[in-house]
C-alpha positions as CSV (number, residue, x, y, z in Angstrom):
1,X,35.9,-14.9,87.7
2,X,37.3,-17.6,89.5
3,X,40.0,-18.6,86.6
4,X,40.6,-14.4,86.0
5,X,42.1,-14.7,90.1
6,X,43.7,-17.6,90.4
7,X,45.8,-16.8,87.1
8,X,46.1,-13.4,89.1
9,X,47.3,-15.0,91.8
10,X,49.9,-17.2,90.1
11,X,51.0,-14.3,88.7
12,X,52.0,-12.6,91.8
13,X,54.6,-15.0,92.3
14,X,53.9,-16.2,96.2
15,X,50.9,-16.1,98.2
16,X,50.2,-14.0,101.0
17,X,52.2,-15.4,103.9
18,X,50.1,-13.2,106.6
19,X,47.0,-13.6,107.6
20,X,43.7,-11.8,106.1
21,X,41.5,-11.3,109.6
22,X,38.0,-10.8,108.5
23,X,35.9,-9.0,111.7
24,X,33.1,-7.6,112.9
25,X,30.0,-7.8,115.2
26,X,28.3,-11.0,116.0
27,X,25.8,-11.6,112.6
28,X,27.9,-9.1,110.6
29,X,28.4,-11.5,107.9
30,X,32.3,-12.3,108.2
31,X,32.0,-16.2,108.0
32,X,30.2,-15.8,105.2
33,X,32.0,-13.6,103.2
34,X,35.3,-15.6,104.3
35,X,33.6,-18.6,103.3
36,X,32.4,-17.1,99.9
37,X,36.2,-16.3,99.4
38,X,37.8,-19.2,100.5
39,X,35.3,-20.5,97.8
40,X,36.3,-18.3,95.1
41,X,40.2,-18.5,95.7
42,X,40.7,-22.2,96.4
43,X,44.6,-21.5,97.2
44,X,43.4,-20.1,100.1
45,X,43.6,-21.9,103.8
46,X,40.7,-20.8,106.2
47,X,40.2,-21.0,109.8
48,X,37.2,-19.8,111.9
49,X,38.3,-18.9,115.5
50,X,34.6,-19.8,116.7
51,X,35.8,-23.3,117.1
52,X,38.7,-22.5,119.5
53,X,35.6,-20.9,121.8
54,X,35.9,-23.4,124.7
55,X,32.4,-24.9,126.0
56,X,32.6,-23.0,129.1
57,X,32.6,-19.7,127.0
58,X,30.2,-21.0,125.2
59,X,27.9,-22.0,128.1
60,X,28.3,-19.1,129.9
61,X,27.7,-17.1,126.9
62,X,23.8,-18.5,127.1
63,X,23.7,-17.3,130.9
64,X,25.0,-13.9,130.1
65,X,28.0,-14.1,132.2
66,X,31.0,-12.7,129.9
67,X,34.5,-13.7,130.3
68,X,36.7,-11.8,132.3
69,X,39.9,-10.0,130.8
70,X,42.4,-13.0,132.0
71,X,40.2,-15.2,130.5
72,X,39.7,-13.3,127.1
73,X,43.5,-13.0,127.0
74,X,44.2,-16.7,127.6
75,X,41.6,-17.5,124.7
76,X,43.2,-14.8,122.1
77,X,46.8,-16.4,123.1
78,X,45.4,-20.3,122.2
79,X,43.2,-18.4,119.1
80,X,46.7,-16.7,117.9
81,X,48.9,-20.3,118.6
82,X,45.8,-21.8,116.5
83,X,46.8,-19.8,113.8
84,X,49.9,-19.9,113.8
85,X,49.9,-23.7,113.4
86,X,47.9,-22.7,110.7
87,X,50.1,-20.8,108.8
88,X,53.2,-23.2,109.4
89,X,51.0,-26.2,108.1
90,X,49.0,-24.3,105.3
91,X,52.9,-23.9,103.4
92,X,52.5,-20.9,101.1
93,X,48.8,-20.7,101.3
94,X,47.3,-17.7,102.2
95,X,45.2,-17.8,105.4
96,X,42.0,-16.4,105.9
97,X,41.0,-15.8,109.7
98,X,37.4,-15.1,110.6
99,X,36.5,-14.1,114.4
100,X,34.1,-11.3,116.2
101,X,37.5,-9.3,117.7
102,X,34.5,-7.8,119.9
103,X,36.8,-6.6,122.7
104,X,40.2,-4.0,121.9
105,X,41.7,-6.6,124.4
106,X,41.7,-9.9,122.1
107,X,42.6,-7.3,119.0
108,X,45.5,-6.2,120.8
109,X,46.7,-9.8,121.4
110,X,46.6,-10.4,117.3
111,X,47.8,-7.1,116.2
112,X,51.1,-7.8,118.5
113,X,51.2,-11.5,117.0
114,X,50.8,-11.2,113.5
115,X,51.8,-7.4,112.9
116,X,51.6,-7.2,109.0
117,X,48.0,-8.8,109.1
118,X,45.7,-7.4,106.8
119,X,42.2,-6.8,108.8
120,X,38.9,-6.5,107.2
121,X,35.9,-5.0,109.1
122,X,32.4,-6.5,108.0
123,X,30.5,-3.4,109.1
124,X,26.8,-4.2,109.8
125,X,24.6,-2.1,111.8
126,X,23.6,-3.6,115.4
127,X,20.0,-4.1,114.3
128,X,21.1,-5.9,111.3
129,X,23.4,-8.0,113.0
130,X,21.0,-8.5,115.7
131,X,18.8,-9.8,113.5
132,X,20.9,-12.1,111.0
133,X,22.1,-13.8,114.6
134,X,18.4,-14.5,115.9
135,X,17.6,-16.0,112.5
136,X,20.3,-18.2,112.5
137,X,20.0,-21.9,114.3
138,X,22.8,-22.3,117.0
139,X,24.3,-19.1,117.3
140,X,26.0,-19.3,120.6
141,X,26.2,-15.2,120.7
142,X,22.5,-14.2,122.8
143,X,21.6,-10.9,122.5
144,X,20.2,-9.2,125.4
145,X,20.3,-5.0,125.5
146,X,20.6,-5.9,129.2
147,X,24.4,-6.9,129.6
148,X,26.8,-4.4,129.8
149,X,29.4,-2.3,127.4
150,X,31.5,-5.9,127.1
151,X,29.2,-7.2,124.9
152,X,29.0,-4.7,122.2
153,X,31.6,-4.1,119.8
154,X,34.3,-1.8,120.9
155,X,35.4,1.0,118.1
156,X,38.2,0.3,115.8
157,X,41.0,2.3,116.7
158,X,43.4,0.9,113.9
159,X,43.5,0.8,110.5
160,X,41.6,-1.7,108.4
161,X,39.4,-2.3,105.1
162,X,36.1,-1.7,105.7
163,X,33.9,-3.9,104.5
164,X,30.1,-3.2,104.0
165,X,28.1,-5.7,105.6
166,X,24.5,-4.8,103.5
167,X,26.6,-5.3,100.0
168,X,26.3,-8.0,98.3
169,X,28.6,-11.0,99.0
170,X,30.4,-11.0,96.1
171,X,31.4,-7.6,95.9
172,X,32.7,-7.6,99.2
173,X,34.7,-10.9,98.4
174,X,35.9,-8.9,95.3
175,X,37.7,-6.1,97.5
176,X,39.1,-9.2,99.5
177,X,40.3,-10.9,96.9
178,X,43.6,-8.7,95.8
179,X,44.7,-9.1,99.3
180,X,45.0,-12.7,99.4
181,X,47.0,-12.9,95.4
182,X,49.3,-10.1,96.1
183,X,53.2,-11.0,96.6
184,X,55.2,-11.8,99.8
């Protein structure tokens, strides 16, 4: 399949020169299926915004204290300069962008800077995801029914692909990949 997409790809002239966000709930899957895509379309640049997360998010992520608005919006400004670097330095590459976009908030700060991005929402049930995130070893998202409405995943009021998060990986890499070999 692999040689099938990249001769797509080549194709199509130039690569996608926006970036592909792939989102969704904590445990929904969306580094995964980036990761199985970045696989399967090595032209492809990737970034996972989990490592512009400062410490202190992190650590007070494990004590259940959430960030406030100012500081959610100062995180999606240094997330959206992250990628921007990204796509200056990845040249023609395509870049694929995976993050939780839990909050409307640090949506609305990358639908403003990158307005022609192509979002993809991994949808996976909250007990699925709930579960995928305790099985997995240094997940710095706790889950805790106790915290309030900031911690669950707002609605998505825009358009997007939706994604399935119960298919398998592969197919849901397949609906991605047309997005990342179209033309400019």
């Amino acid at each position: 399949m692999r040689a099938r997409t990249l001769a797509c790809a080549l194709a199509a002239g130039h690569a996608l020169r926006r970036p592909l966000i792939v989102f969704g709930r904590p445990g929904a899957g969306k580094t995964t299926i980036a990761d199985a895509l970045l696989r399967e379309a090595p032209w492809c640049a990737g970034r996972d915004l989990d490592v512009c997360v400062p410490q202190w998010m992190r650590d007070n992520f494990s004590k259940g204290v959430y960030p406030t608005l100012e500081q959610r919006q100062v995180f999606a400004g240094e997330a959206a300069s992250y990628v921007e670097e990204a796509l200056a330095s990845a040249a023609s590459a395509p870049l694929v962008v995976s993050f939780s976009f839990v909050n409307d908030d640090l949506r609305d700060v990358f639908r403003a800077r990158f307005p022609d991005a192509h979002w993809a929402l991994v949808d996976t049930a909250e007990a699925d995801a709930v579960e995928r995130i305790l099985a997995r070893e240094g997940h710095f998202y706790e889950v805790d029914d106790e915290r309030g409405d900031e911690w669950k995943f707002a609605p998505v009021a825009f358009g997007h692909l939706r994604l399935d998060g119960r298919r398998p990986i592969a197919e849901n890499v397949a609906e991605l990949l047309p997005l990342v070999a179209e033309k400019t």
